[in-house]
N, CA, C and O of each residue as an XYZ file, in Angstrom:
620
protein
N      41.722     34.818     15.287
C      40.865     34.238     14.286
C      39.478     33.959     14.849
O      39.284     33.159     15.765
N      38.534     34.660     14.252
C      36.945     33.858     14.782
C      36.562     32.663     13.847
O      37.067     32.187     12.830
N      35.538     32.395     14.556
C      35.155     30.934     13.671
C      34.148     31.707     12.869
O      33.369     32.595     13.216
N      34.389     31.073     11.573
C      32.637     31.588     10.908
C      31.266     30.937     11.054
O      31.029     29.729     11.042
N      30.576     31.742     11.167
C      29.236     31.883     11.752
C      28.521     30.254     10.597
O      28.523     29.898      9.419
N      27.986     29.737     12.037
C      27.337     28.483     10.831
C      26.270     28.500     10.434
O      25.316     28.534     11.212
N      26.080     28.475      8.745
C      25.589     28.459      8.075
C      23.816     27.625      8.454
O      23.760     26.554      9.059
N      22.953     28.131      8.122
C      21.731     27.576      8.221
C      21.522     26.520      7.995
O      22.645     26.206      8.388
N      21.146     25.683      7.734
C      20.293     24.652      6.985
C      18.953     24.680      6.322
O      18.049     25.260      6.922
N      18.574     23.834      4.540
C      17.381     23.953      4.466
C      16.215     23.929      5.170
O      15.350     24.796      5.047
N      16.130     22.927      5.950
C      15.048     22.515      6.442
C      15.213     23.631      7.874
O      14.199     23.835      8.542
N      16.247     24.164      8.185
C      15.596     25.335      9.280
C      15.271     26.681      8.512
O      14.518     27.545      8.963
N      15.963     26.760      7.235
C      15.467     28.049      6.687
C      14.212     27.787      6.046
O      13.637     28.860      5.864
N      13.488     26.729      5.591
C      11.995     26.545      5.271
C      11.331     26.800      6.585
O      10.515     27.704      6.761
N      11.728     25.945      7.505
C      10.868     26.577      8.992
C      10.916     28.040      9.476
O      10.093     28.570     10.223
N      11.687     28.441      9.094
C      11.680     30.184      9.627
C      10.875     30.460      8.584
O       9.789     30.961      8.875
N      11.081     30.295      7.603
C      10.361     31.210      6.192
C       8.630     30.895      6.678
O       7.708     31.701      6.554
N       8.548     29.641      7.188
C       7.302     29.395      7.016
C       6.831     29.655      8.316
O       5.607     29.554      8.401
N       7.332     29.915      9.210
C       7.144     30.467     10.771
C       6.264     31.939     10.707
O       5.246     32.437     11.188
N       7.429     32.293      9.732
C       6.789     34.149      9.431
C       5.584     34.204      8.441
O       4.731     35.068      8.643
N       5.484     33.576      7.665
C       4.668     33.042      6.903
C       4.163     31.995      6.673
O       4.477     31.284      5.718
N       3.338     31.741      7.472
C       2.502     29.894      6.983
C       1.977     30.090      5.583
O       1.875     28.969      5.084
N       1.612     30.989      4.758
C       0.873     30.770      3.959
C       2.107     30.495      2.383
O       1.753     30.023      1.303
N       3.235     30.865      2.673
C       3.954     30.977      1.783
C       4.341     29.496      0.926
O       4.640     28.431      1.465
N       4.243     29.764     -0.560
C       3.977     28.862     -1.416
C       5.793     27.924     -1.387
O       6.793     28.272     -0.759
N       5.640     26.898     -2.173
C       7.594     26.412     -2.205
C       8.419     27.396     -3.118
O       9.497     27.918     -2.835
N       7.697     27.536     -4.251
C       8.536     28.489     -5.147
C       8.722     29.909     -4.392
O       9.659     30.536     -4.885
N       8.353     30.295     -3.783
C       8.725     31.416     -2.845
C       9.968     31.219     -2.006
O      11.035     31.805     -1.822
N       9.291     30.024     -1.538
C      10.728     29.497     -0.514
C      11.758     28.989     -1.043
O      12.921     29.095     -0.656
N      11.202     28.218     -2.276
C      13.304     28.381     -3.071
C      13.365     29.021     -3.402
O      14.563     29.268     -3.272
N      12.745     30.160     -4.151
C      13.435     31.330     -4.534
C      14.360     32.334     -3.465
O      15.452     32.888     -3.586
N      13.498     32.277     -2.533
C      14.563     33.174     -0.955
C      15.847     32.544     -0.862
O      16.989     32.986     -0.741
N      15.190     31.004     -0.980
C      16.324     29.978     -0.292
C      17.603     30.261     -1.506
O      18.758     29.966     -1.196
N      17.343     30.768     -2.697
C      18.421     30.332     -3.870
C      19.287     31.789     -3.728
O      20.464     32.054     -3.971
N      18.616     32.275     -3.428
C      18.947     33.921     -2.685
C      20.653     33.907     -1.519
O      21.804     34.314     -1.678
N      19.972     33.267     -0.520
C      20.468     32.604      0.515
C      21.642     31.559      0.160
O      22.462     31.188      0.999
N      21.626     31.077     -1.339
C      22.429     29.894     -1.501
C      22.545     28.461     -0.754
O      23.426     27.659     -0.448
N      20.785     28.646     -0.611
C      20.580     27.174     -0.069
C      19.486     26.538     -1.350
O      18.765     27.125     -2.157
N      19.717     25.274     -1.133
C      18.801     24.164     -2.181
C      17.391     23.921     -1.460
O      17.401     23.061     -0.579
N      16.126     24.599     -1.735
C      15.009     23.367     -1.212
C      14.588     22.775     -1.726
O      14.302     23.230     -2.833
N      14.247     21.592     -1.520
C      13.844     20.383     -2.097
C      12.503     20.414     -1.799
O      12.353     21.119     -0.801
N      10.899     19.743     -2.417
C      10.125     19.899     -2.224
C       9.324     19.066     -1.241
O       8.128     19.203     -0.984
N      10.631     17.701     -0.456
C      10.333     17.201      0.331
C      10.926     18.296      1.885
O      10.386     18.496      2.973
N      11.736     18.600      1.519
C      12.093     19.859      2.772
C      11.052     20.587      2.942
O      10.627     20.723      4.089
N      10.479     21.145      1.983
C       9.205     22.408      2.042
C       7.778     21.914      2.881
O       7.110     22.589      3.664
N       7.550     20.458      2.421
C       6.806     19.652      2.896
C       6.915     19.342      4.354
O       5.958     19.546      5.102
N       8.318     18.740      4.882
C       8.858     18.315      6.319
C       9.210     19.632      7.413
O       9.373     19.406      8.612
N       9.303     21.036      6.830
C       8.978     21.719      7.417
C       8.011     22.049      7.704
O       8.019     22.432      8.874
N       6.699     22.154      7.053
C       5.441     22.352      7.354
C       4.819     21.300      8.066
O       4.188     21.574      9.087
N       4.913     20.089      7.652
C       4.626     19.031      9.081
C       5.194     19.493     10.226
O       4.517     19.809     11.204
N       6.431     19.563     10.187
C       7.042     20.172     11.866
C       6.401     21.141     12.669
O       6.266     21.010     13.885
N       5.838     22.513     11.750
C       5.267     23.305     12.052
C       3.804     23.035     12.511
O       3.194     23.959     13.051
N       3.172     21.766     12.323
C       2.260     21.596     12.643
C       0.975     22.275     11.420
O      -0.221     22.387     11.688
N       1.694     22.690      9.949
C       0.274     23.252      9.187
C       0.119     22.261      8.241
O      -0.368     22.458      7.128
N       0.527     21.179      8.663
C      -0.375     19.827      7.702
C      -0.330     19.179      8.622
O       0.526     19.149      9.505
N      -1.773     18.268      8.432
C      -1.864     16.944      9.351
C      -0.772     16.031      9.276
O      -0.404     15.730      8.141
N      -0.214     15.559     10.187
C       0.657     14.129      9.729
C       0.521     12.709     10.483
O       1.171     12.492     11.505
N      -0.131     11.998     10.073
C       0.171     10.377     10.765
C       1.086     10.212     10.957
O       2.128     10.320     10.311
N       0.690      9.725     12.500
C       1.549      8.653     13.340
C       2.721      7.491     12.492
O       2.595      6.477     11.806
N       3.493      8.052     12.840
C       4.987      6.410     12.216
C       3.957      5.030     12.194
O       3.174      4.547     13.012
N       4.321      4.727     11.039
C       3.615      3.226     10.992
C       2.586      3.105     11.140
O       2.262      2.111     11.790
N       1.297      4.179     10.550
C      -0.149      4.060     10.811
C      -0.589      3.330     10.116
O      -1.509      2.559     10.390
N       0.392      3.494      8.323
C      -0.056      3.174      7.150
C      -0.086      1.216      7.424
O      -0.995      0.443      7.122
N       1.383      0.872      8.148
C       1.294     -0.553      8.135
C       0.802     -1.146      8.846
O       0.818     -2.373      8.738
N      -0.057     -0.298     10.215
C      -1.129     -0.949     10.813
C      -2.471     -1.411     10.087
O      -3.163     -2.429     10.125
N      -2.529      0.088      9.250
C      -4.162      0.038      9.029
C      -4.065     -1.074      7.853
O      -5.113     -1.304      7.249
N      -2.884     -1.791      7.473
C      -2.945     -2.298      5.668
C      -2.958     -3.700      6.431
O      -3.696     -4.557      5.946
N      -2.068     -4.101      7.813
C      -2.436     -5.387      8.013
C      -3.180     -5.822      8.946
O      -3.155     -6.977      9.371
N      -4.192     -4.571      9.494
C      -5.790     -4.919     10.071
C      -6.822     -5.118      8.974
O      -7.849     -5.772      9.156
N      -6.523     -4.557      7.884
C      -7.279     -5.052      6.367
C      -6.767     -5.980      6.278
O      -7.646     -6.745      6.676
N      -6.052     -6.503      6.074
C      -5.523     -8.317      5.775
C      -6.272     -8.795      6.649
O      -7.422     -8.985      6.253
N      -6.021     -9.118      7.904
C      -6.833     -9.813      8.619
C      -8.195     -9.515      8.793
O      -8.642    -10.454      9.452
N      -9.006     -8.792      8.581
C     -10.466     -8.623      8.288
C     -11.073     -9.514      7.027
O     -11.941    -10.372      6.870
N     -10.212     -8.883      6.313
C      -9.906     -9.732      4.791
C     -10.301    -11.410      5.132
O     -11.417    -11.830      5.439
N      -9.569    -11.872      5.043
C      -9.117    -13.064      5.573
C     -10.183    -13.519      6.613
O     -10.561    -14.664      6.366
N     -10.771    -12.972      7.684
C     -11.412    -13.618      8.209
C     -13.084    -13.490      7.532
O     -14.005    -14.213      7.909
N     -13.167    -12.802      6.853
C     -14.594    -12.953      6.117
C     -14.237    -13.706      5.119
O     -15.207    -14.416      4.855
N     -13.171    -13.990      4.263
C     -13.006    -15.216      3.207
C     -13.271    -16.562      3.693
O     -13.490    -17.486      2.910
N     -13.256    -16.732      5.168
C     -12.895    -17.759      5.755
C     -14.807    -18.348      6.278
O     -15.404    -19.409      6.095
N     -15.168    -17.163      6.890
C     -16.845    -17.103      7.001
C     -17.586    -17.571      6.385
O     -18.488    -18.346      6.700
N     -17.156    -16.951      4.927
C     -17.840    -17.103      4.092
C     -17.762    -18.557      3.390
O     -18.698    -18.783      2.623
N     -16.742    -19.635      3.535
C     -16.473    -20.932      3.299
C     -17.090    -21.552      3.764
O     -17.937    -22.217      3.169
N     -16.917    -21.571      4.910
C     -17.900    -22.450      6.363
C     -19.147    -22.259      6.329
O     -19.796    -23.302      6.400
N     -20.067    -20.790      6.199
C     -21.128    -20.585      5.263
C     -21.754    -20.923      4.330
O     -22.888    -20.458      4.217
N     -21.466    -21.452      3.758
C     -21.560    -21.736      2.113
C     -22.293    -21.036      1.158
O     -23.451    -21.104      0.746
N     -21.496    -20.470      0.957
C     -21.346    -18.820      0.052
C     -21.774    -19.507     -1.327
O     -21.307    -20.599     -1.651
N     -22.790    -18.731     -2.211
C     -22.945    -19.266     -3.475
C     -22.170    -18.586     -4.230
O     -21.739    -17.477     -3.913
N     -21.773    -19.480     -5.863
C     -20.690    -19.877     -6.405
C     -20.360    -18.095     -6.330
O     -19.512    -17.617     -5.575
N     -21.340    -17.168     -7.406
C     -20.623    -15.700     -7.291
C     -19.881    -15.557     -6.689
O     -18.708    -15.496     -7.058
N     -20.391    -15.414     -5.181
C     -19.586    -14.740     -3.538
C     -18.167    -15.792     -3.853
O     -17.044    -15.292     -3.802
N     -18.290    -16.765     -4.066
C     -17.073    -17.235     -3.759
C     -16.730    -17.510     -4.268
O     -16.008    -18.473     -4.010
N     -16.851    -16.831     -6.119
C     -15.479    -16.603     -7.438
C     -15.545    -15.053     -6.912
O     -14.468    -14.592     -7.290
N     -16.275    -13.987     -6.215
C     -15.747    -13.098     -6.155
C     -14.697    -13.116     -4.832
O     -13.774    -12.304     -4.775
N     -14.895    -13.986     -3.914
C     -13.853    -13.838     -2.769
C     -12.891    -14.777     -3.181
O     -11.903    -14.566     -2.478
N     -12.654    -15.759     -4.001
C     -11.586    -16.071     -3.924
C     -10.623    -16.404     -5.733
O     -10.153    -17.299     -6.434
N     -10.837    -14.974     -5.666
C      -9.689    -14.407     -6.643
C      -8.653    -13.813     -6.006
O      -8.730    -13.259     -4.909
N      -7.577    -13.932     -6.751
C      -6.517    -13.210     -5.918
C      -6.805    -11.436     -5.704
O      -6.854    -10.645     -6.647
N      -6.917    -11.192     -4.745
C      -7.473     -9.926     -4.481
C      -5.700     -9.461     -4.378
O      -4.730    -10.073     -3.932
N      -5.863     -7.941     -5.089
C      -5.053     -7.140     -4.973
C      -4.282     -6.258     -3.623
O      -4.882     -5.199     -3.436
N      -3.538     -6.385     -3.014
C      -3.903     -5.058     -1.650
C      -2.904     -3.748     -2.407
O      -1.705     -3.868     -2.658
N      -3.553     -2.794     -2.616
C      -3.210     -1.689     -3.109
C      -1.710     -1.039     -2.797
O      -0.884     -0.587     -3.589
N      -1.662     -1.166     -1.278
C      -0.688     -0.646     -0.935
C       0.823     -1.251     -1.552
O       1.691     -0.655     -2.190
N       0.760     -2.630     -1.105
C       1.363     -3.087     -1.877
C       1.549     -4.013     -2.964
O       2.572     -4.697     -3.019
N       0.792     -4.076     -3.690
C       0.547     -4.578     -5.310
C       1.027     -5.952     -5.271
O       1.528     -6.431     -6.288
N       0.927     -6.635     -4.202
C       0.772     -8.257     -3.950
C      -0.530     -8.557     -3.576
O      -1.320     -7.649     -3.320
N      -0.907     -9.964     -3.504
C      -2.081    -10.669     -3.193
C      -1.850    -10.632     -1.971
O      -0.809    -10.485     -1.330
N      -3.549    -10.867     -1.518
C      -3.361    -10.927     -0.143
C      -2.844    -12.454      0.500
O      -2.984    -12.748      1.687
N      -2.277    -13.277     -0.441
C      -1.948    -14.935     -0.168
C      -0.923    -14.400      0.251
O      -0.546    -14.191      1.404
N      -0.102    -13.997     -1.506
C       1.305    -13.676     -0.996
C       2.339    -12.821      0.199
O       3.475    -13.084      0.594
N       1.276    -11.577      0.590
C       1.423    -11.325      1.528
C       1.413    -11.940      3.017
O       1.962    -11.643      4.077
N       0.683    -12.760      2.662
C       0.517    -13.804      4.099
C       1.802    -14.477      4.413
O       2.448    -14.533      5.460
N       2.006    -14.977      3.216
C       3.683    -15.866      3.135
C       4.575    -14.732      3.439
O       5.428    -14.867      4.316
N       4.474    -13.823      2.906
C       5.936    -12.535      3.095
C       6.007    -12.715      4.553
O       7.085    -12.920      5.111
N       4.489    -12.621      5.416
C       4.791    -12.304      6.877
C       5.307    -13.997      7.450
O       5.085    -14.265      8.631
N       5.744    -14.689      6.866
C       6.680    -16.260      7.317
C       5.356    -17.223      7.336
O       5.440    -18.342      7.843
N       4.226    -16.789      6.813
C       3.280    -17.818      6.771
C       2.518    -18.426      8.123
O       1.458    -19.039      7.999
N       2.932    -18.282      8.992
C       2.464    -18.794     10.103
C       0.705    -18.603     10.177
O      -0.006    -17.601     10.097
N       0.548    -19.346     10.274
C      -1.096    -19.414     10.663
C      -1.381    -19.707     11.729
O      -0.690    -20.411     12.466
N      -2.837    -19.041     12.096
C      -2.958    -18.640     13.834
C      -3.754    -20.475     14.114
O      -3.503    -21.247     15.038
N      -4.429    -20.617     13.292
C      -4.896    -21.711     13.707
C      -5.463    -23.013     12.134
O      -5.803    -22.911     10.955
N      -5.343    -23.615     12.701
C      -5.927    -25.186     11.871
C      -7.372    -24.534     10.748
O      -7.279    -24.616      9.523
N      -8.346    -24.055     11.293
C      -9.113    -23.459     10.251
C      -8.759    -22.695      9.176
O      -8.785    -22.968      7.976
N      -8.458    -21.800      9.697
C      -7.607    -21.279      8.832
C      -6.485    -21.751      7.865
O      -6.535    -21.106      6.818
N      -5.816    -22.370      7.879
C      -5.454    -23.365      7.294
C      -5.793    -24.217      5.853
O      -5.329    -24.353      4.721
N      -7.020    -24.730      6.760
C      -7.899    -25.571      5.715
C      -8.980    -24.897      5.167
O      -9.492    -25.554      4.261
N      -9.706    -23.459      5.450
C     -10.231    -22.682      4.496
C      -9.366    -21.448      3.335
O      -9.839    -20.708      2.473
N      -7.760    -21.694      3.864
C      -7.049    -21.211      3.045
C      -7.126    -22.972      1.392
O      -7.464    -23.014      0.209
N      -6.732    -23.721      2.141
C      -6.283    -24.751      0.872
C      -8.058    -25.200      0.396
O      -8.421    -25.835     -0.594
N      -8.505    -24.882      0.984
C      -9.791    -24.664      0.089
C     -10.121    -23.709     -1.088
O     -10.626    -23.952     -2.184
N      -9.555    -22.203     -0.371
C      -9.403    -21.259     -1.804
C      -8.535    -21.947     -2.693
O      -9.022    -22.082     -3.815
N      -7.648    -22.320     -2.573
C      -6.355    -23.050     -3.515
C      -7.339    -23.879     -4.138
O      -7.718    -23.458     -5.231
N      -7.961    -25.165     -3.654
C      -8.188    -25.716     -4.414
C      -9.646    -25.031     -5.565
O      -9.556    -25.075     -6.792
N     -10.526    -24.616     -5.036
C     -11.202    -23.554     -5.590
C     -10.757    -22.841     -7.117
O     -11.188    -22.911     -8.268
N      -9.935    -22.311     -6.603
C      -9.007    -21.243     -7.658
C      -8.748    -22.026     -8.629
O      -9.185    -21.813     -9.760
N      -7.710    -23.440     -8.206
C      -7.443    -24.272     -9.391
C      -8.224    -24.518    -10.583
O      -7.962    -24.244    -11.754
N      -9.160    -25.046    -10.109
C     -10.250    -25.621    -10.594
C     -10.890    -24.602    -11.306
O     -11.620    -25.048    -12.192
N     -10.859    -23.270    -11.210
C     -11.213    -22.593    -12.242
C     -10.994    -22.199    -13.054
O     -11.734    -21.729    -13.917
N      -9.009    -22.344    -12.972
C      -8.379    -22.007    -13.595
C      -8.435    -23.101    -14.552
O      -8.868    -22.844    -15.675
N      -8.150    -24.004    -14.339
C      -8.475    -25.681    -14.869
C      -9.903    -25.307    -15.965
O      -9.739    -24.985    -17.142
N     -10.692    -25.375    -15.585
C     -12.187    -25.197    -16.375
C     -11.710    -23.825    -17.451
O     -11.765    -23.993    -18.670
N     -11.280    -22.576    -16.902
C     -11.143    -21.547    -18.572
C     -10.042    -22.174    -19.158
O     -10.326    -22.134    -20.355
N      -8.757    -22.832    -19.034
C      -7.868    -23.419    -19.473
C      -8.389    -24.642    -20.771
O      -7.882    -24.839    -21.876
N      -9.738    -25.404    -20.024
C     -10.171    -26.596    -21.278
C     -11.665    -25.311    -22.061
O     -12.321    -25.373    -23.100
N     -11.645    -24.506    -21.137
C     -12.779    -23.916    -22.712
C     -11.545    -23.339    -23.544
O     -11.757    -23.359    -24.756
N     -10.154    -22.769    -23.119
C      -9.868    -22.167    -24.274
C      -9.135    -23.203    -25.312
O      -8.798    -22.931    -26.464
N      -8.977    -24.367    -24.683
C      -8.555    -25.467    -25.686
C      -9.179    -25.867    -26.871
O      -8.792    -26.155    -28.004
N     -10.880    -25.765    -25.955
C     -12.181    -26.193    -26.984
C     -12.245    -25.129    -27.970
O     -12.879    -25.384    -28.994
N     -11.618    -23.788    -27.838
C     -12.211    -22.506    -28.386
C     -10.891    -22.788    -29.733
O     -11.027    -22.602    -30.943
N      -9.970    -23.161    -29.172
C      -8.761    -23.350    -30.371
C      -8.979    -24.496    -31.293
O      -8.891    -24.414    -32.518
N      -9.340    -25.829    -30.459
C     -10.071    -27.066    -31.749
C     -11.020    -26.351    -32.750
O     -10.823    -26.464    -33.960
N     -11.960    -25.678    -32.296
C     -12.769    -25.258    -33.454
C     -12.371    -24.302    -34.070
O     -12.984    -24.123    -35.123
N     -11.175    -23.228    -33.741
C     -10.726    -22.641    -34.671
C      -9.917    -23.484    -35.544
O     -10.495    -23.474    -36.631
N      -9.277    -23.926    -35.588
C      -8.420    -25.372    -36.277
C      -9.071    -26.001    -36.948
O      -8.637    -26.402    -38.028
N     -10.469    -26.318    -36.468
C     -10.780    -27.154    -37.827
C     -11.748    -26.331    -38.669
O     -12.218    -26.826    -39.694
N     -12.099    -24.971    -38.242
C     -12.196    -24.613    -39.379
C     -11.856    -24.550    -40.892
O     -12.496    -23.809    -41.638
């Protein structure tokens, strides 16, 4: 009895396909591959061509370096800018809850995700300064829209 011959795998038959051909499109390569009676997936088509070196690829964990060296840049010009004394604009535009893209939390809440720890006492107290800040503005559109509803009412 021989053993039978083992079967390829996607992701080495996208690398050969694309070895002989770098330029070759995915629908090419599943079509061979469906030929072959293999599945490619369009993350296979992709992870072979990184391997191969014909797309750039970042470093493991570049993305969560570069997102929490923006936090802390972040953060330390919010903080500048307190001790400064930033007029009112600068500091209803810095201290709104700013979005971080990557991941669609504030940059507060993110602070807490990482266990909150704060590096130092300033920081600290130019954070509960935005807090109190924020309140207070929230506080002030909260009584105009009260005022905005009395006069609809007694219309």
């Amino acid at each position: 009895m021989e053993a039978e011959p083992k079967k390829q795998t996607a992701i080495e038959f996208a690398k050969t396909k694309l070895s002989i051909n770098p330029e070759a499109t995915f629908a090419e390569i599943k079509a061979q591959a469906k030929i072959e009676g293999l599945v490619v997936y369009p993350v296979v088509y992709g992870r072979a061509k990184a391997l191969l070196g014909l797309v750039p690829m970042a470093p493991y964990g570049s993305k969560s370096k570069a997102r929490k060296a923006k936090a802390a840049a972040s953060s330390a010009t919010s903080a500048r800018t307190l001790s400064s004394g930033a007029s009112d604009a600068e500091t209803n535009r810095l201290t709104s809850p700013q979005v971080d893209e990557s991941s669609q939390r504030t940059t507060r809440a993110s602070a807490a995700a990482k266990g909150g720890a704060l590096s130092s006492l300033e920081e600290m107290i130019a954070d509960l300064k935005l807090a109190v800040q924020e309140r207070d503005r929230y506080r002030a559109t909260l009584e105009k829209i009260a005022e905005l509803i009395k006069i609809e009412l007694s219309r």
